[in-house]
C-alpha positions as CSV (number, residue, x, y, z in Angstrom):
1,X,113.3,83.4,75.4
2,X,112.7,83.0,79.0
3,X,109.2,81.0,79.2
4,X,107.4,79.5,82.5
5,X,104.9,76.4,81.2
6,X,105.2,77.8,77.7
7,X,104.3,81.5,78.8
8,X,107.0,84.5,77.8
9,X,108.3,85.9,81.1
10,X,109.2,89.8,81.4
11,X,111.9,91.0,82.8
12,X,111.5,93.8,85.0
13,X,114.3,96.7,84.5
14,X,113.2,99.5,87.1
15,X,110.8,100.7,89.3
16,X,110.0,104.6,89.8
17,X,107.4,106.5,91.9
18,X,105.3,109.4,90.2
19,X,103.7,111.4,92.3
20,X,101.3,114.3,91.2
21,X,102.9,117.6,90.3
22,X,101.5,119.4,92.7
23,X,101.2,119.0,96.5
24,X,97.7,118.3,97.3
25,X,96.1,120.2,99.3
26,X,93.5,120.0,101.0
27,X,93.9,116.6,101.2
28,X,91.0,114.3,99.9
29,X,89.9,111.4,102.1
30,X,87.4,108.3,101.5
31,X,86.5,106.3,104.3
32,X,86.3,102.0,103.9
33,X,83.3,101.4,105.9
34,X,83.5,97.7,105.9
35,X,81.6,95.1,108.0
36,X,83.4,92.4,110.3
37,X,85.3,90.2,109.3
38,X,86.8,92.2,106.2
39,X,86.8,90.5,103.3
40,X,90.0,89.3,101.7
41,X,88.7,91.3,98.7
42,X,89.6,94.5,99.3
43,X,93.3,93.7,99.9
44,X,93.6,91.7,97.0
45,X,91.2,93.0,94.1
46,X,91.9,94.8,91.4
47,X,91.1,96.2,87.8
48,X,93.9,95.1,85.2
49,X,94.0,96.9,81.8
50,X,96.6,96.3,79.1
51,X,97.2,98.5,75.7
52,X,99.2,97.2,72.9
53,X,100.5,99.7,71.1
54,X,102.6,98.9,67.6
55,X,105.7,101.2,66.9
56,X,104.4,104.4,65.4
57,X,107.9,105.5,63.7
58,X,111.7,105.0,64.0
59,X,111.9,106.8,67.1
60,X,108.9,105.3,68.8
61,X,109.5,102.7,71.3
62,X,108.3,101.8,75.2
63,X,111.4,103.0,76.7
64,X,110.5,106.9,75.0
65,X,106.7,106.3,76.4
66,X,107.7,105.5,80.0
67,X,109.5,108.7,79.9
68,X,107.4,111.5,79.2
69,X,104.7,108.8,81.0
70,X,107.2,109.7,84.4
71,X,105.8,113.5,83.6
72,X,102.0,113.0,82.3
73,X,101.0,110.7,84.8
74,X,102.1,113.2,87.3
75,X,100.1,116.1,85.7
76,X,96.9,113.3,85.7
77,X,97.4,112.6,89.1
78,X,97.5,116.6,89.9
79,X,93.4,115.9,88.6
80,X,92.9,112.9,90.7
81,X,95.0,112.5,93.3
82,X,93.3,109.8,95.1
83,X,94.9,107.4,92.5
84,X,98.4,108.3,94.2
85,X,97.2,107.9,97.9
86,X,97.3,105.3,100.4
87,X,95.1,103.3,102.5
88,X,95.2,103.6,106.1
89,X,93.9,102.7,108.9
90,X,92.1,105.7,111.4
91,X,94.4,108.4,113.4
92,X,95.1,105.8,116.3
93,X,96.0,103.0,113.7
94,X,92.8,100.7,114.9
95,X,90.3,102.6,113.3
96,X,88.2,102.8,109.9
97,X,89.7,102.3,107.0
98,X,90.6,105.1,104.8
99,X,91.9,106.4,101.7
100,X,93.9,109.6,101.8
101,X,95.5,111.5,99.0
102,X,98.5,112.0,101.0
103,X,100.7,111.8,97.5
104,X,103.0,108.9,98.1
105,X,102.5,107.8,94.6
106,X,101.8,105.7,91.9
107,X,104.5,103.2,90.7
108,X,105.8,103.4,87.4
109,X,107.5,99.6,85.8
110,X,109.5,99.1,83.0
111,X,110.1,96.1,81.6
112,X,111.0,94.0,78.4
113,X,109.9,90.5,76.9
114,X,111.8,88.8,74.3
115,X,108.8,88.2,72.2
116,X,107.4,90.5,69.1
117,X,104.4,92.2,69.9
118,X,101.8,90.0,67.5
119,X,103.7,86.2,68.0
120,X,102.4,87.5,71.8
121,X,98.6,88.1,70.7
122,X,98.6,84.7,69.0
123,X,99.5,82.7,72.0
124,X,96.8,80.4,73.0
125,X,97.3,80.8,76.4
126,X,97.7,84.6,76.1
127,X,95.2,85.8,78.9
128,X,97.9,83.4,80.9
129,X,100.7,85.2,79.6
130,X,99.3,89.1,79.8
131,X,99.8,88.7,84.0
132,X,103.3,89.4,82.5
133,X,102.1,92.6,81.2
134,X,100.8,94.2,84.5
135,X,102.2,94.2,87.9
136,X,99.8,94.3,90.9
137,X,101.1,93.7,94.6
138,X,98.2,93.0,97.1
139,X,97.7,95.7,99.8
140,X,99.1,94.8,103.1
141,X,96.6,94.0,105.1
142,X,98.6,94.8,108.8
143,X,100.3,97.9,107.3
144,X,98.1,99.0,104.2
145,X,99.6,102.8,104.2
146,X,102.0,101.5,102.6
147,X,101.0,99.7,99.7
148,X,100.4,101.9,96.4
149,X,96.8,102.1,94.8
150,X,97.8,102.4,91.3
151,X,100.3,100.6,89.0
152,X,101.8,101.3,85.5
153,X,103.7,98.4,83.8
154,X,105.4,99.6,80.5
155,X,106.5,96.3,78.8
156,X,108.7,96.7,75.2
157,X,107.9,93.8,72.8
158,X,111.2,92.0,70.6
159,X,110.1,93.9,68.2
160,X,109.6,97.8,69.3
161,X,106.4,97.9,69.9
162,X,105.4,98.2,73.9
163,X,102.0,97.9,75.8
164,X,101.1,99.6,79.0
165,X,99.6,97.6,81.8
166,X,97.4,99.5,84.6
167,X,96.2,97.9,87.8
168,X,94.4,99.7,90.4
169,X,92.5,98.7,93.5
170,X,89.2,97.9,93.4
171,X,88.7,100.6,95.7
172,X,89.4,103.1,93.5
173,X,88.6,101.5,89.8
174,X,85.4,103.9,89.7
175,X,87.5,106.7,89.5
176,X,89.3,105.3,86.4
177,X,85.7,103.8,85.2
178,X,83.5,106.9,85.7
179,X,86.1,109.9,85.5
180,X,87.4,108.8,82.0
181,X,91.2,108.9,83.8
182,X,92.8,106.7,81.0
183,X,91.7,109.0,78.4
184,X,92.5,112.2,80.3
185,X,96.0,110.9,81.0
186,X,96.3,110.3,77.6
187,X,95.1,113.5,76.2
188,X,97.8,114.9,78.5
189,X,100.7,113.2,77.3
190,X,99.8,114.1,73.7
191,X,99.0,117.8,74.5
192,X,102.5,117.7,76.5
193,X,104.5,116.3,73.7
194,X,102.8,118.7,70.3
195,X,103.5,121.9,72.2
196,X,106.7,121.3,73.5
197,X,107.6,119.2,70.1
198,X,109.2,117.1,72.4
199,X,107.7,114.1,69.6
200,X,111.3,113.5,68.8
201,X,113.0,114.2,71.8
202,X,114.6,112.4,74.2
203,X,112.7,112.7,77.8
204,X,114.7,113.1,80.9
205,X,113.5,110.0,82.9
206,X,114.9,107.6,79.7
207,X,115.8,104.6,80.8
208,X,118.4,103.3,78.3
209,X,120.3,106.4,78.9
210,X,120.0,106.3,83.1
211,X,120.5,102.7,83.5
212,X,124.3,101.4,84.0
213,X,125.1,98.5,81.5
214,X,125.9,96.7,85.3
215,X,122.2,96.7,86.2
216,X,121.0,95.2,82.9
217,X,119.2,92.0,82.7
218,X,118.2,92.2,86.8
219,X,116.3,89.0,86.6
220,X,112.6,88.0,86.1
221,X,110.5,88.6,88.5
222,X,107.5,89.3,89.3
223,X,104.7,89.4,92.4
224,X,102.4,86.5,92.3
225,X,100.1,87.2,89.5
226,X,95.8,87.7,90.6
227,X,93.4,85.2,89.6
228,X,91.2,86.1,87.1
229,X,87.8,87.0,87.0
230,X,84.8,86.3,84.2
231,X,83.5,88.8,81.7
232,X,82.8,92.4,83.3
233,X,79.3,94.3,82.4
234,X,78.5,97.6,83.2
235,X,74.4,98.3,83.7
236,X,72.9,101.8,83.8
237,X,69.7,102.0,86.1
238,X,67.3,104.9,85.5
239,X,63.6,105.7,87.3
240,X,61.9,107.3,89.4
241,X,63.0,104.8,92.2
242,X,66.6,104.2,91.7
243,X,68.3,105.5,95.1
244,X,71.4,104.7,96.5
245,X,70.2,103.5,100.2
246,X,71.3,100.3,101.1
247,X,68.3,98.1,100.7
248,X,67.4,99.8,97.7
249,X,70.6,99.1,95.7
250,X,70.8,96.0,96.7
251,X,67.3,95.5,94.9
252,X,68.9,97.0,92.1
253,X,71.5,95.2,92.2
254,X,69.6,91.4,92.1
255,X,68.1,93.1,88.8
256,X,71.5,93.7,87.4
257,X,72.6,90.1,88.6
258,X,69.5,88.5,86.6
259,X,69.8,90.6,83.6
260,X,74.1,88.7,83.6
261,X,72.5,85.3,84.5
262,X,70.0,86.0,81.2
263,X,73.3,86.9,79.3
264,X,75.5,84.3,80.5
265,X,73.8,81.8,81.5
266,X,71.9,80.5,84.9
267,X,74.0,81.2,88.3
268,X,76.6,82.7,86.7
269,X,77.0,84.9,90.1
270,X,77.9,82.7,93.4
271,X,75.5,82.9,95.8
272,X,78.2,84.9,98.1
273,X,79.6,87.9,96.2
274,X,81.8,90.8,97.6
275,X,79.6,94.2,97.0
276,X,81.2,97.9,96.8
277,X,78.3,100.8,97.1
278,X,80.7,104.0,96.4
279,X,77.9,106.3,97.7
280,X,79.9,109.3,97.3
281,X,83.8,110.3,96.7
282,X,84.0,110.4,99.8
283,X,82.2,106.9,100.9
284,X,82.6,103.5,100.6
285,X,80.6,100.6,102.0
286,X,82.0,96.9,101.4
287,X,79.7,94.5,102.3
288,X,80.0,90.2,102.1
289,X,76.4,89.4,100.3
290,X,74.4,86.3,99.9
291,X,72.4,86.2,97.2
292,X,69.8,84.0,98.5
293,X,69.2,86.4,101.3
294,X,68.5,90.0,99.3
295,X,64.8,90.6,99.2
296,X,63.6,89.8,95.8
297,X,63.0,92.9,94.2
298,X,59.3,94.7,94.7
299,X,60.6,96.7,91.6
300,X,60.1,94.6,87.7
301,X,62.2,95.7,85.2
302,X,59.7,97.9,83.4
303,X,59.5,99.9,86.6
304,X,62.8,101.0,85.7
305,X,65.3,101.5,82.5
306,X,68.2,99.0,82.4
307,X,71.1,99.7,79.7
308,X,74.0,97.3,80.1
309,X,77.8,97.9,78.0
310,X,80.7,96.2,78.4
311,X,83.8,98.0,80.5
312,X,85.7,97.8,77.4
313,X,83.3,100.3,75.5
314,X,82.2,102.3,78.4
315,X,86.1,103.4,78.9
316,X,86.5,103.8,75.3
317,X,89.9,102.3,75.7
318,X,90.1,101.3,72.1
319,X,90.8,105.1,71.4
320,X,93.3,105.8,74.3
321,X,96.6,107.0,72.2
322,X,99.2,108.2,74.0
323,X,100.9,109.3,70.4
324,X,99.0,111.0,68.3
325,X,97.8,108.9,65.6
326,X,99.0,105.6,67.4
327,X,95.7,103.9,68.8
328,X,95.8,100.6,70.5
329,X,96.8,97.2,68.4
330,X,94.8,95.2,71.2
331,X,93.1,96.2,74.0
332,X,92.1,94.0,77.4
333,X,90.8,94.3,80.3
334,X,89.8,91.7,83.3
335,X,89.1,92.4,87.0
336,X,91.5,89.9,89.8
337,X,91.6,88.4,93.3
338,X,87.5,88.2,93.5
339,X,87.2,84.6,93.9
340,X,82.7,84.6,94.0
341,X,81.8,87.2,91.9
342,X,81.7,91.4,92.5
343,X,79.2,94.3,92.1
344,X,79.7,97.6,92.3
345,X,77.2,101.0,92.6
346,X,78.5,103.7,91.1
347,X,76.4,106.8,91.6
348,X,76.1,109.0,88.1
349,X,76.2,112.3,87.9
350,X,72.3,112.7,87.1
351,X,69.6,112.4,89.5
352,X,68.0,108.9,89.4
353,X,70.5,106.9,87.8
354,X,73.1,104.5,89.0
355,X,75.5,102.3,87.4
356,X,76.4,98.8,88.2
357,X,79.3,97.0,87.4
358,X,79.1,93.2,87.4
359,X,82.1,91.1,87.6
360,X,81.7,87.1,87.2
361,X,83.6,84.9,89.0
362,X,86.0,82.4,86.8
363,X,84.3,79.1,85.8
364,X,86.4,77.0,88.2
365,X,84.9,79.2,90.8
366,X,81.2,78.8,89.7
């Protein structure tokens, strides 16, 4: 078993692009409006989420999932195909940044570790070892249009059971927060597979049966692996005053950051913290933020209805089952490559409400 400091290493087999299943158009686009300089951040940051997933029956195994995942992901992305764009820089090159869904892709990984699924769960360095388990390259900063948004790391356990790995900027990790995308891609592979009773078939993009014998075993490798963030909350604002202008969220915001420091303890949030206001699908704002210079709050918290979740239950990912029948084994989630601490505002789809998630920074960073 191939181990780095005691950690299982996977062993990446092949790389594939899916792209949505129909040509976008018109096309979508979200301009980065970001002050100067830009923060490292939003080159680097990301949402990570990994499902383990035991083997449902004789047939079942990662290699089959990664398959017919080639196909659902690609009727998902059809929904949302922002998660398959690209960000760019304005139509002279030295403007804005923007997101367009210009459909270069997703990537799709396959990979193996030699290591049964639950010996993996027991490791005691396991949040260590699940960087294995996703793959996440940062955006280039100089030429961003080329750097995908959205990853899909299908990793098959020693023992046949699998997990899939998702990383996704932090640009776009409402969309798979808010718009239940996980779940929707999931309901699509299942509906795929029961009416074509394609359950027992062998998909077209299998791997095993694609993959000369002389490409096996192509090394490990892997892109350098994000640093991890603390615990992740997500608060729901309602009230008569909740708005999404600047110096209102922010005020909202510092109630959200007190409500975390009350959870987890004082100054659990640097006092420089990257913040994302997604005011619309269309607009972002990134902003550096001091805490010690927002205006403390004229609002008090019975002004106003605060609700806080974590992200594991608000995306219901302990239900996501790409087989029907076949929930998770393990679930985990984790937010990278924010070294002091993020926010986010997230408008809702009702008037006078706004959700905010709050990201920690690690305890070496604090």
């Amino acid at each position: 078993m191939a181990t780095s400091n005691g950690v299982p290493k996977s062993q990446i087999e092949a790389f594939q692009t899916v792209t949505p299943l129909k040509v976008t158009d018109p096309r979508e686009v979200r301009l980065i409006s970001t002050a100067e300089p830009i923060g490292s951040g939003i080159f680097t940051g990301c949402l990570n989420i990994v499902l383990y997933y035991n083997k449902a029956m004789v047939e079942d195994s990662g290699w089959l999932v990664a398959g017919w995942i080639k196909e659902s992901l690609g009727r998902a992305l059809r929904e949302q195909p922002m998660l398959s764009g690209r960000l760019r820089r304005g139509e002279d090159g030295h403007g804005e940044l923007e997101i367009v869904s210009n459909d270069s892709g997703a990537r799709l990984v396959e990979a193996k570790i030699s290591v049964p699924l639950q010996e993996f769960l027991d490791l005691k360095e396991k949040e260590k070892a699940e960087t294995e388990l996703v793959f996440w390259k940062d955006i280039d900063e100089q030429s961003p249009q080329f750097s995908p948004l959205l990853y899909v790391q299908v990793t098959n356990f020693q023992c046949g059971g699998y997990s899939i790995g998702i990383s996704c900027s932090l640009l776009l990790a409402d969309l798979l927060i808010m718009d239940k995308f996980l779940l929707k891609w999931a309901n699509f592979q299942k509906d795929m597979l029961s009416k074509n009773d394609e359950v027992n078939q062998v998909p077209i993009f299998y791997l095993p049966n694609l993959k000369p014998p002389s490409l096996a075993g192509n090394g490990n490798f892997s892109p350098a692996s994000s640093e991890r963030c603390g615990p992740t909350m997500i608060f729901k604002i309602t009230g008569e005053t909740v708005d999404l202008k600047n110096e209102v969220s922010k005020k909202l915001a510092l109630l959200c950051i007190e409500q975390a420091e009350k959870k987890f303890g004082s100054e659990t949030i640097s006092s420089e913290f990257c913040f994302l206001m997604n005011e619309s699908l269309r607009f972002t704002k990134v902003e550096n933020c001091k805490k010690t210079e927002l205006v403390k709050s004229h609002l008090k918290s019975d002004q106003v209805t605060i609700t806080c979740s974590s992200l594991k239950d608000y995306l219901g990912i302990n239900e996501i089952a790409f087989k029907e029948g076949n929930k998770p084994a393990h679930t985990s989630h984790w937010i990278g490559s924010v070294n002091n601490g993020l926010v986010i505002a997230i408008p809702s789809s009702g008037a006078s409400e706004l959700n905010f998630i709050i990201t920690i920074p690690n305890e070496k960073a604090i």
